[in-house]
DOZA-722010 format. One line per field, with one value per residue: x, y, z of N, C-alpha, C, O, CB in turn. Coordinates in steps of 0.2 Angstrom, whole numbers, plus 2048, in hexadecimal, padded with zeros to 3 digits. Atoms other than C-alpha are relative to their C-alpha. Glycine has a CB too. Layout:
BEGIN
nu: c(X|...)
nv: c(Y|...)
nw: c(Z|...)
cau: c(X|...)
cav: c(Y|...)
caw: c(Z|...)
cu: c(X|...)
cv: c(Y|...)
cw: c(Z|...)
ou: c(X|...)
ov: c(Y|...)
ow: c(Z|...)
cbu: c(X|...)
cbv: c(Y|...)
cbw: c(Z|...)
end
This chain:
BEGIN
nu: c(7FA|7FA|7FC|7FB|801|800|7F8|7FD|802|7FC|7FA|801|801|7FB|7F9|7FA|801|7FE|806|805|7F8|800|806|802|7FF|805|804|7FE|7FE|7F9|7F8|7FC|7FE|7F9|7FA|7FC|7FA|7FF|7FE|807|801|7FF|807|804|7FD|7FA|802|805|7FC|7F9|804|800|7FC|7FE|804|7FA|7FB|803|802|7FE|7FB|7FB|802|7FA|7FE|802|7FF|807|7FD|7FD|807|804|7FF|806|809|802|805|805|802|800|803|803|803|801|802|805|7FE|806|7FC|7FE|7FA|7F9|801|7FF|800|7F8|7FB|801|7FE|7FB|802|7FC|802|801|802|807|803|802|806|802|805|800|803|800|808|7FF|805|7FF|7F9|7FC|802|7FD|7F8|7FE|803|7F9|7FA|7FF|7FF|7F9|7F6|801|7FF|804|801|804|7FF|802|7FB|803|7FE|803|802|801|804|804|807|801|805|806|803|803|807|802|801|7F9|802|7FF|804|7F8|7FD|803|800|7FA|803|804|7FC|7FB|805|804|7FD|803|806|7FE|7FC|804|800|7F7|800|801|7F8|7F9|802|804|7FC|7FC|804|803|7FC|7FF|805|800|7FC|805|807|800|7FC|805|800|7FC|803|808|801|7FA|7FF|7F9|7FB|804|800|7F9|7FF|803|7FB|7FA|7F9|7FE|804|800|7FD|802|7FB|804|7F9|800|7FA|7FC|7F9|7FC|7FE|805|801|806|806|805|7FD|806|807|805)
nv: c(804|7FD|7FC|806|805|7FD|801|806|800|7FD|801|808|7FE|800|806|7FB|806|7FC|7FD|805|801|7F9|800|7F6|7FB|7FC|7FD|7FB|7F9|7F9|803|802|80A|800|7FC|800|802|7FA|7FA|7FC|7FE|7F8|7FC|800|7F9|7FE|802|7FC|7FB|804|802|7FA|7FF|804|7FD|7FA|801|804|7FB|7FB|802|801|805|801|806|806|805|803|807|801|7FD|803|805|800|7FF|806|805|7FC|7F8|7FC|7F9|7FE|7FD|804|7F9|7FF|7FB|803|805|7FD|802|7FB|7FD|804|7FC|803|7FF|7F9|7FE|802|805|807|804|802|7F9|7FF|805|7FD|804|7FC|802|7FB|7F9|803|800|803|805|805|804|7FB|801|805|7FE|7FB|805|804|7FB|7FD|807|805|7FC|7F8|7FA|7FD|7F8|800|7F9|801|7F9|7FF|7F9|7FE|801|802|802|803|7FD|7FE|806|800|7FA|805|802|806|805|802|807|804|800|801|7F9|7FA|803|7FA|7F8|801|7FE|7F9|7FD|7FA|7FB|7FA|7FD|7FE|7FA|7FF|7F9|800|800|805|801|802|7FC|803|806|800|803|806|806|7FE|805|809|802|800|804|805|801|7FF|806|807|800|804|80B|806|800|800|7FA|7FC|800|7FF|7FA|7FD|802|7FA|806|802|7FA|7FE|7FB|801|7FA|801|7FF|7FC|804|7FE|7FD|803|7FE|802|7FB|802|7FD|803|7FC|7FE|802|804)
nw: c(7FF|7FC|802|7FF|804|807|802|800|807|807|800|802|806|804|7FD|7FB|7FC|7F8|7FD|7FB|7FA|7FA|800|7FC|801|802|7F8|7FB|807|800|800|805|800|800|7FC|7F8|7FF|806|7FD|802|806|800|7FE|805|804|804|808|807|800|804|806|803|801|806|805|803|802|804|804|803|801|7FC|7FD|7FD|803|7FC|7FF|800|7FF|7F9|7FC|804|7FA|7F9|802|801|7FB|7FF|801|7FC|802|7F9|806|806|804|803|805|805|805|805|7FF|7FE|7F8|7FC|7FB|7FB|804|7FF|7F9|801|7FD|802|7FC|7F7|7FC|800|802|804|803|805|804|803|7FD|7F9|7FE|7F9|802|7F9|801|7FE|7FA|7FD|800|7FB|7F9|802|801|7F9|7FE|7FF|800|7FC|806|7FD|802|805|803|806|801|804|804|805|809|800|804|7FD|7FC|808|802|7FE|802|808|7FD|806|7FF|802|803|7FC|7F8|7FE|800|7FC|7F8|800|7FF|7FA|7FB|801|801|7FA|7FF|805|7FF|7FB|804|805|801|802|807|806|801|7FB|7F9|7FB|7FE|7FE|7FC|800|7FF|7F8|7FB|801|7FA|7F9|800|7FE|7F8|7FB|802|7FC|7FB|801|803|7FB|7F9|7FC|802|7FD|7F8|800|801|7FA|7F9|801|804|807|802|80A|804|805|802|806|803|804|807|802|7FB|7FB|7FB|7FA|7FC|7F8|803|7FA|7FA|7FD|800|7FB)
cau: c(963|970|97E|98B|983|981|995|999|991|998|9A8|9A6|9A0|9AF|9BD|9C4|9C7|9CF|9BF|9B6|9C7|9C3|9AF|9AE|9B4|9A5|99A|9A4|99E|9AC|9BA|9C7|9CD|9DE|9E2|9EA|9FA|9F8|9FC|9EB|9E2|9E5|9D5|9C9|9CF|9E0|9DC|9D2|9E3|9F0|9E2|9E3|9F6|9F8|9E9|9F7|A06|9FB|9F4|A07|A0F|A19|A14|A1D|A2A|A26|A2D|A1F|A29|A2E|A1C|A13|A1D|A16|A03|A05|9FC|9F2|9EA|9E6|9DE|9D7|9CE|9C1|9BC|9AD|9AF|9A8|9B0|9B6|9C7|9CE|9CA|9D4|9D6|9E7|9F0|9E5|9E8|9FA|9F6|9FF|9FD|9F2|9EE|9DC|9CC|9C5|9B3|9AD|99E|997|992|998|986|986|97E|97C|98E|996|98E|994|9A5|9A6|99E|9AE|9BA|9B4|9AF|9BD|9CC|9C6|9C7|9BE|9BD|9B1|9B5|9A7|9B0|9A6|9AB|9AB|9A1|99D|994|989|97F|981|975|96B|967|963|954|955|951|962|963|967|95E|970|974|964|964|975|96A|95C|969|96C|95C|957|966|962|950|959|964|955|955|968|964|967|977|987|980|972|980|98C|97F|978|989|98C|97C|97E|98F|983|976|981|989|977|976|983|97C|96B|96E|97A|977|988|990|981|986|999|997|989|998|9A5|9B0|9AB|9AA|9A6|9AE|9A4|9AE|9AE|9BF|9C3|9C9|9CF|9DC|9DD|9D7|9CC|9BE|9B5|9A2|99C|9A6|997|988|97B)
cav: c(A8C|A92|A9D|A8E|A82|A8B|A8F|A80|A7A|A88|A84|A70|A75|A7D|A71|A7D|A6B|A76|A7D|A6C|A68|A79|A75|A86|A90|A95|A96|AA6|AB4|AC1|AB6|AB8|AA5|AAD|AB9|AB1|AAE|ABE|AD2|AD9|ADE|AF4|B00|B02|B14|B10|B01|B0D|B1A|B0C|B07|B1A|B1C|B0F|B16|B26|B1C|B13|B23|B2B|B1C|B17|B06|AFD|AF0|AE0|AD0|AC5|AB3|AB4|ABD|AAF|AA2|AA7|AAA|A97|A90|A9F|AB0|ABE|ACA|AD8|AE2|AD9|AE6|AE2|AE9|AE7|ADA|AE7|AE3|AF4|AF5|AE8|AEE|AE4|AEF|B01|B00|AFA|AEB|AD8|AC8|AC5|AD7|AD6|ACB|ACD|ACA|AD0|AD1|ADB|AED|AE7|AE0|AD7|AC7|AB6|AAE|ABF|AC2|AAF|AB5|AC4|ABA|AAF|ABA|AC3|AB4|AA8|AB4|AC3|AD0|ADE|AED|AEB|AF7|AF8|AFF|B05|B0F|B19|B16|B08|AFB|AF2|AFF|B09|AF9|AFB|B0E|B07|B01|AF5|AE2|AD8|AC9|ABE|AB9|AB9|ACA|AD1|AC8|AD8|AE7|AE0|AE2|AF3|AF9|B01|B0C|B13|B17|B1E|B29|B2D|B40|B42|B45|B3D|B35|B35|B3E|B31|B23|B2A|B2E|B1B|B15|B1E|B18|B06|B06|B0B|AFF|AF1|AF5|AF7|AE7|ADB|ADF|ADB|AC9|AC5|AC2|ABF|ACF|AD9|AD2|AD6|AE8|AEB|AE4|AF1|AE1|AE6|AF8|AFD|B08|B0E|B15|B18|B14|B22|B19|B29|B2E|B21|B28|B1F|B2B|B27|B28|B23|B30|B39|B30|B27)
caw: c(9FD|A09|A05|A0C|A01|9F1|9F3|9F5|9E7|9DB|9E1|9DE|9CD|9C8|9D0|9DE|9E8|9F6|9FB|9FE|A09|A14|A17|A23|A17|A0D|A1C|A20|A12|A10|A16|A0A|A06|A03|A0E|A1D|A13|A04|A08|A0F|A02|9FE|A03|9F5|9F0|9F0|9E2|9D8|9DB|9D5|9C5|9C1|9C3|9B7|9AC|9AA|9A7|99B|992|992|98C|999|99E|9AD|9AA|9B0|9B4|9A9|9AA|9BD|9C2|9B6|9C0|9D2|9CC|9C6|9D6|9DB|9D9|9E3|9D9|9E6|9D4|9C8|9BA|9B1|99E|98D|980|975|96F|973|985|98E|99E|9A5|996|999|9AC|9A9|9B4|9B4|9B6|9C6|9C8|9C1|9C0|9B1|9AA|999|98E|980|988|998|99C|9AE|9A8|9B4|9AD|9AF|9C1|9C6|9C2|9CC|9DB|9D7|9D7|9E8|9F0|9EF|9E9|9F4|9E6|9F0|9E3|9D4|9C6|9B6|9AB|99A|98B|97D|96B|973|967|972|978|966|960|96F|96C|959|961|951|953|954|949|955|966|96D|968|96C|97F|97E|97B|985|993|98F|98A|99B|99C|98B|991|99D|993|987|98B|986|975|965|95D|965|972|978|976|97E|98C|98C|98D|99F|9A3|99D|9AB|9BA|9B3|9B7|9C6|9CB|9C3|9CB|9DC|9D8|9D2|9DE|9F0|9F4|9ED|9F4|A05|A01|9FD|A0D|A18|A10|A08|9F6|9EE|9DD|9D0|9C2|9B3|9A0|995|988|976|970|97F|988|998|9A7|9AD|9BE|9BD|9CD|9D8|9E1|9DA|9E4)
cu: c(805|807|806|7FE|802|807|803|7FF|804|807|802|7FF|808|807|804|7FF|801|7FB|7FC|807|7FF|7F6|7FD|7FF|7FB|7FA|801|7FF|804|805|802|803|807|805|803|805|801|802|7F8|7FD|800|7F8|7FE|802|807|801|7FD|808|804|7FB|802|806|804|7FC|808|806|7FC|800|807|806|805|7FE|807|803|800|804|7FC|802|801|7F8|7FB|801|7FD|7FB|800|7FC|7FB|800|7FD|7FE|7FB|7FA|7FD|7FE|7FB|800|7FC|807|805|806|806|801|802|804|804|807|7FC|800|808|7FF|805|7FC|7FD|7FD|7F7|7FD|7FB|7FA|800|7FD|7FF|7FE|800|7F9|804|7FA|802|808|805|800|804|806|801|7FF|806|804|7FE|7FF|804|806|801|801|7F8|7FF|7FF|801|7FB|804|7FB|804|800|7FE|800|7FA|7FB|7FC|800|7F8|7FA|7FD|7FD|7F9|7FE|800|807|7FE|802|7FE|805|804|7F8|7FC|807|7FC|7FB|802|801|7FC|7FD|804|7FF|7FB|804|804|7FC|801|806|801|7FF|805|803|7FF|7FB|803|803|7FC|7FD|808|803|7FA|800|806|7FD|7FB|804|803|7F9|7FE|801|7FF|7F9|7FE|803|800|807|805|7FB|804|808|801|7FD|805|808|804|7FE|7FE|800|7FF|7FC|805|803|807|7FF|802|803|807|802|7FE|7FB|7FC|7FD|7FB|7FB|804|7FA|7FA|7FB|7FE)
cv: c(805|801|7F8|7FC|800|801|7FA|7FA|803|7FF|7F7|802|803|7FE|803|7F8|801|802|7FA|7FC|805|801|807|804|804|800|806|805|806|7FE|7FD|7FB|803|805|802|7FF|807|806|802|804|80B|802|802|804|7FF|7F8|803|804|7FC|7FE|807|802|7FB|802|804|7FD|7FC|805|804|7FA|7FE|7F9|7FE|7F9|7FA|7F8|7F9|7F8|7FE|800|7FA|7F9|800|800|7F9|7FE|804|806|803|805|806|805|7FA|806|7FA|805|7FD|7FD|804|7FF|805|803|7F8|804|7FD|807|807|803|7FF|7FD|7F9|7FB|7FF|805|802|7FB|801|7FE|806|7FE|806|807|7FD|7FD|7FB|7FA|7F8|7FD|805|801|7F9|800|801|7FB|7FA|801|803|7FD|7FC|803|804|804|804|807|7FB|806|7FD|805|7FD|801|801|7FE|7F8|7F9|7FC|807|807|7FD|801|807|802|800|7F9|7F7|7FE|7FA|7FB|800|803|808|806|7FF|807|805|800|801|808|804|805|806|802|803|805|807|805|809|803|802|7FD|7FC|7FF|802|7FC|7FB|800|800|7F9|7FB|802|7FF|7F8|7FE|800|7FC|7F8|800|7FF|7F7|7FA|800|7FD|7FA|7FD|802|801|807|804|800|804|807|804|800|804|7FB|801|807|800|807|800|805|7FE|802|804|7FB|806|803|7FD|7FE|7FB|805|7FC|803|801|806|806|7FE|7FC|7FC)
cw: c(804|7FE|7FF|7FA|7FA|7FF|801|7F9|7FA|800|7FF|7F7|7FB|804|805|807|806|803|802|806|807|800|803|7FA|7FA|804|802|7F9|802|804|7F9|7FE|801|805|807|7FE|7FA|805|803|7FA|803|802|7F8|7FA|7FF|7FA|7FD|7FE|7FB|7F6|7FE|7FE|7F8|7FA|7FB|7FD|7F9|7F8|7FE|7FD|800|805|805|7FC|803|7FD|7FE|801|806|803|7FE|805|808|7FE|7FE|805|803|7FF|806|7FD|806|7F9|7FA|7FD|7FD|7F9|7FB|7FC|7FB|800|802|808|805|806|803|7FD|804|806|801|806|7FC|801|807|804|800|7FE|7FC|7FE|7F8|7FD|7FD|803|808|805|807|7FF|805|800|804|809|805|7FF|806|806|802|803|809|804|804|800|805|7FC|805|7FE|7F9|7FB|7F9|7FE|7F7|7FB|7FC|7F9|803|7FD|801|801|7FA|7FC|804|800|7F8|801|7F9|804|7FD|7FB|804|807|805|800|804|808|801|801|804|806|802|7FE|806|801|7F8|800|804|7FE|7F9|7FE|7FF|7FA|7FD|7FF|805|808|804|800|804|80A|803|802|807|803|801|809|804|7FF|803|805|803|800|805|807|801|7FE|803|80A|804|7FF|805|807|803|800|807|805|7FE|7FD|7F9|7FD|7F9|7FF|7FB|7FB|7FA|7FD|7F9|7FC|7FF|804|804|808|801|802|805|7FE|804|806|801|7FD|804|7F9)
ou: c(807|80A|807|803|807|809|809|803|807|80A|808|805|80A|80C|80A|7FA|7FF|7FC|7FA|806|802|7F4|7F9|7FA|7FC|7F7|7FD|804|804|808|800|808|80A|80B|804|809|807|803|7F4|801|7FE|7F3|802|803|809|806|7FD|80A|805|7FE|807|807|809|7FF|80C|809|800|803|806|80C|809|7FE|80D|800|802|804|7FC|7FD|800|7F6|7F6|7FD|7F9|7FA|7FB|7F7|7F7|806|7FC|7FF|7F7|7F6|801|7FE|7FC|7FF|7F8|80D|80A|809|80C|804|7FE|807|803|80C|7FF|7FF|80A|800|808|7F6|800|7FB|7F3|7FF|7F5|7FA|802|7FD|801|7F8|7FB|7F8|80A|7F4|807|80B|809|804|807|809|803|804|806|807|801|804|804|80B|806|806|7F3|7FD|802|800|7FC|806|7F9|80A|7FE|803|803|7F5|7F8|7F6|7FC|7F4|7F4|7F7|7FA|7F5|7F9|803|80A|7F9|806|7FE|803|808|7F8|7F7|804|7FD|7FB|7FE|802|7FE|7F9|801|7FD|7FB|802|803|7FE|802|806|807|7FB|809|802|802|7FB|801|803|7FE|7FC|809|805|7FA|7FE|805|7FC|7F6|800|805|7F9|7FC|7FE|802|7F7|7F9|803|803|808|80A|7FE|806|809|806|7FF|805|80D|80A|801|7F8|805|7FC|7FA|808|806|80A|7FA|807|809|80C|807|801|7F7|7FF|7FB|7FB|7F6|803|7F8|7F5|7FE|7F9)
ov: c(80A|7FC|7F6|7FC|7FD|7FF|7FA|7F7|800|7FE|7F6|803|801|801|801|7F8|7FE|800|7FA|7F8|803|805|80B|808|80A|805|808|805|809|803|7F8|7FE|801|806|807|7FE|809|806|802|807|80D|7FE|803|803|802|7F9|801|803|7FF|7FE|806|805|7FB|801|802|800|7FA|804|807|7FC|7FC|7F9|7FF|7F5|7FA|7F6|7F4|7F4|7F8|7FC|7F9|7F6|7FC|7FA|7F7|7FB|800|809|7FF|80A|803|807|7F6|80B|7F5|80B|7F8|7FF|801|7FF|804|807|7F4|809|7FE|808|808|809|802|801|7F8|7FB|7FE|805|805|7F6|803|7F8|80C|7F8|80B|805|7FC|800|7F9|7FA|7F7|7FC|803|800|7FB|7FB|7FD|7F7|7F7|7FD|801|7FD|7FB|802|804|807|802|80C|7F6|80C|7F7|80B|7F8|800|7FD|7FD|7F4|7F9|7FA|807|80B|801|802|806|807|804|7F6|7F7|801|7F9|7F8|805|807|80B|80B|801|80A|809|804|804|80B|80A|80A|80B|808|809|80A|80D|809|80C|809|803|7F8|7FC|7FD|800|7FD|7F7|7FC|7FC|7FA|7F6|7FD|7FD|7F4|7FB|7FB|7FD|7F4|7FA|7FE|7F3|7F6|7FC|7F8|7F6|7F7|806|805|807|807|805|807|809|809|803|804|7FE|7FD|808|7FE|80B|7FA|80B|7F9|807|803|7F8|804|805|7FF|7FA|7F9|808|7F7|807|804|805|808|802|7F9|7F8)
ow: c(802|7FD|7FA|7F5|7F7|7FA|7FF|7F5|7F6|7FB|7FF|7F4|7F5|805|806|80B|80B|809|808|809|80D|7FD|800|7FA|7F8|803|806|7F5|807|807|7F6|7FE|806|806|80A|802|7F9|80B|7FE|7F7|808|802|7F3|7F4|7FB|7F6|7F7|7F8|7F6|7F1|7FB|7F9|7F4|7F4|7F6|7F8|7F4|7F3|7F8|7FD|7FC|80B|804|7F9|809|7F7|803|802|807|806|802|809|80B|7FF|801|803|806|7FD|80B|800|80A|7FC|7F7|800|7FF|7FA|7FC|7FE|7F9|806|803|80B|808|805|809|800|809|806|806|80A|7F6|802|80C|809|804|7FB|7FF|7FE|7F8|7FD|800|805|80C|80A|808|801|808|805|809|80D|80A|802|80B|807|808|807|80E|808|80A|804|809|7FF|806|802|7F7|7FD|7F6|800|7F5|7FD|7F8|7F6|7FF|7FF|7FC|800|7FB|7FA|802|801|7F7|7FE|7F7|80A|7F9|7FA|7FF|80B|809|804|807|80A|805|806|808|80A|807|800|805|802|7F9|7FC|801|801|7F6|7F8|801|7F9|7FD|803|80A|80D|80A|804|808|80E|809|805|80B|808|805|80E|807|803|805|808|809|804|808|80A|804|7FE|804|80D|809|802|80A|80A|808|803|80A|80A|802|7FB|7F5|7FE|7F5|802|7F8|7FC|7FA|7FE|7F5|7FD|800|801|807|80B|7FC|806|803|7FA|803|80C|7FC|7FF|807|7FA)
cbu: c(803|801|801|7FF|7FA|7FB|805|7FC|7FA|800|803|7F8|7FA|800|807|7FB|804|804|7FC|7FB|808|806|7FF|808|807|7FE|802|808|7F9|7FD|800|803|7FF|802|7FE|800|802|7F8|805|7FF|7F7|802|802|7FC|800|807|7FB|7F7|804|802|7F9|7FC|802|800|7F9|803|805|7F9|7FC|801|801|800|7FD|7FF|806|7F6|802|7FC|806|805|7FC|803|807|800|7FD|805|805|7FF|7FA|804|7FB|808|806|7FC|807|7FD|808|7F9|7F9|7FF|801|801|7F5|804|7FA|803|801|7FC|7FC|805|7F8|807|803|806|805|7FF|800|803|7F7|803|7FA|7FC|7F7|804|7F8|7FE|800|7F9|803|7FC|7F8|7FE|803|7FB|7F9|802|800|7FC|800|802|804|803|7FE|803|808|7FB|80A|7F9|80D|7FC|804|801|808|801|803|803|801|806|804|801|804|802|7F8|808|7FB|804|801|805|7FD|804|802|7FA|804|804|7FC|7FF|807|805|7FD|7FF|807|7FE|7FA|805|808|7F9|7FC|805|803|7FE|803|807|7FD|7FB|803|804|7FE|7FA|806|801|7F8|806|806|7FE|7FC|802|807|7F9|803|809|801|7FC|803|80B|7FE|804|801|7F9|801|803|7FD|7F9|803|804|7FF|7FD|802|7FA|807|7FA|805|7F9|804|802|7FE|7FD|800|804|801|803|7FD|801|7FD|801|809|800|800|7F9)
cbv: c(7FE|7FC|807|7FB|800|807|805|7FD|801|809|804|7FC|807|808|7FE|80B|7FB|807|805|7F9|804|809|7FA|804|7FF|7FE|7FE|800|805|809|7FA|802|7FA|800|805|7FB|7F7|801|805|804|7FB|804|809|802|807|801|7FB|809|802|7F6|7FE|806|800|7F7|806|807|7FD|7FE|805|806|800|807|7FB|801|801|800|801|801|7FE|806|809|800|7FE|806|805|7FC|7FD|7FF|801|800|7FF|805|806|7FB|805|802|801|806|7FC|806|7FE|806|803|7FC|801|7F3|7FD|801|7FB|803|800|7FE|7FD|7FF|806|804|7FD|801|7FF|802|7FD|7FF|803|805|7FA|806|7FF|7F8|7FF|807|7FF|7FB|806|808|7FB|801|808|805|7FD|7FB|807|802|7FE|800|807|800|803|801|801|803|802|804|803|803|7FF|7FB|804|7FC|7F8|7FE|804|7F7|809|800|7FD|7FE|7FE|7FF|7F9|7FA|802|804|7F6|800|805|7FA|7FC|800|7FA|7FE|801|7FE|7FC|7FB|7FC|7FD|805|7F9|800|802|805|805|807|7FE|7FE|805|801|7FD|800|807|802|7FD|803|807|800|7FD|807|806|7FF|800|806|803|7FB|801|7FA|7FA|801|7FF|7F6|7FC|802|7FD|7F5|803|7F6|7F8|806|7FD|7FE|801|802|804|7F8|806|7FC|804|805|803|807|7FD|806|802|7FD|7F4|804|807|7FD|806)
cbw: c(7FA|806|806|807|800|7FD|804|807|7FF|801|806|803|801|7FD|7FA|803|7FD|801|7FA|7F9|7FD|7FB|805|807|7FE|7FA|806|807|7FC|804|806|7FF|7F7|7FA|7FF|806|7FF|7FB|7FA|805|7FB|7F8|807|803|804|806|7FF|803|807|807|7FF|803|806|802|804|807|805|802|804|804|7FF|805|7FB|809|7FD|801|804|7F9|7FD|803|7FE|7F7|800|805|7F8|800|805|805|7F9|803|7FA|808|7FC|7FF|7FA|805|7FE|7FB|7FB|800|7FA|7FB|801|7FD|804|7FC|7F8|7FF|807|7FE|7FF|805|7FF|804|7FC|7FB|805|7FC|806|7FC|804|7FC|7FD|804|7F8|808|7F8|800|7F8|7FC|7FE|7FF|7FD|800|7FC|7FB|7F8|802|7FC|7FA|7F9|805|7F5|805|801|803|7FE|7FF|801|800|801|800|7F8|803|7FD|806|80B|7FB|802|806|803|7FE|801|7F8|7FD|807|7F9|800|804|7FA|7F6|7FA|802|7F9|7F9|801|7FD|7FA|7FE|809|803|7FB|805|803|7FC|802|805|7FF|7FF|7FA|7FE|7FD|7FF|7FF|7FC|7FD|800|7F8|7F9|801|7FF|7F3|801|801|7F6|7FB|804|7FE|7FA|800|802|7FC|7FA|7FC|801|7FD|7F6|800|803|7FB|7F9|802|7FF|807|804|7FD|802|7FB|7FE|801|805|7FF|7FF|801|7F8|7FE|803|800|803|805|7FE|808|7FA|802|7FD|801|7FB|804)
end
């Protein structure tokens, strides 16, 4: 099925009624829907720069102060996220509060051990797509309890949970000579992040096309619980 088509469709599916109004506009991949009337979107690196400055003010307790009733009212009618992150479910890894981020600033997916599964995937696709969000961040991290389970190597009791470590299961192969313990989790949990950025390219045509065309890069990179910080994980890897 042809690219046009199938967006046309996804975007019927979920009520974006503007889109069947503007027939051209999923014909053209990597035209941003919104950015003849938004700010151009920043260069790659300096989204990663502004996530990390807000990491530190995060880490030192210095969040900024923001106007959330005023900013709440403009976002009513549209978004513009130019950053979706990719994270795991975990309740202490919200990534609008650990980047000190606002309304509108991020486009978020989450699932247990951040797995890149087909829902997850038709987000992102979503998000870069229709909003133009042009920087991808997995972000992992530590004592992670999805890929804990999956280096268990026990049977889950539910198909549902163990469709989760299934997910997760090659970067544990992966991390096998790492050790034992904390030491092959913590390994599996730096390979689980590079397993799904290998992931969300490999299921999705449309994102593949978007990153070979320079319009979409990705961040890999693994949130600390004890201190807070963000490290990068993907800075010179192949």
């Amino acid at each position: 099925m042809k690219r046009a088509l199938l967006l046309c469709i996804s975007y019927g599916l979920l009520g974006l009624h503007g889109v069947a109004q503007q027939p051209n506009a999923a014909a053209k991949p990597g035209t941003a829907h919104h950015r003849s009337t938004a700010q151009p979107a920043p260069s790659a690196e300096a989204s990663w720069a502004a996530l990390m400055e807000g990491n530190k003010r995060f880490v030192a307790g210095k969040p900024k102060a923001r106007d959330l009733v005023g900013l709440r009212g403009s976002l009513a009618k549209s978004q513009h996220p130019n950053v979706v992150v990719l994270t795991c479910s975990d309740s202490r890894v919200a990534p609008e509060v650990l980047f000190d981020q606002s309304l509108g600033d991020l486009f978020v997916v989450r699932s247990a051990g951040n797995i890149a599964d087909a829902i997850g995937v038709g987000s992102i696709e979503y998000a870069v797509e229709h909003l133009g969000s042009s920087v991808l961040v997995i972000l992992g991290h530590t004592k992670c309890g999805a890929v804990t389970a999956a280096c268990s190597k026990e049977k889950m009791p539910t198909p549902n949970l163990q469709a989760i470590v299934d997910k997760i299961d090659p970067a544990v192969s992966r991390a096998g000579q790492s050790g034992k313990g904390d030491a092959l989790i913590e390994a599996a949990i730096k390979e689980n992040v590079h397993q799904s950025a290998k992931d969300v390219l490999a299921s999705s045509e449309v994102l593949r096309h978007f990153a070979e065309q320079g319009k979409l890069t990705l961040f890999e990179a693994e949130y600390q619980l004890d201190t807070g910080e963000v490290i990068r994980l993907d800075a010179g890897r192949k």
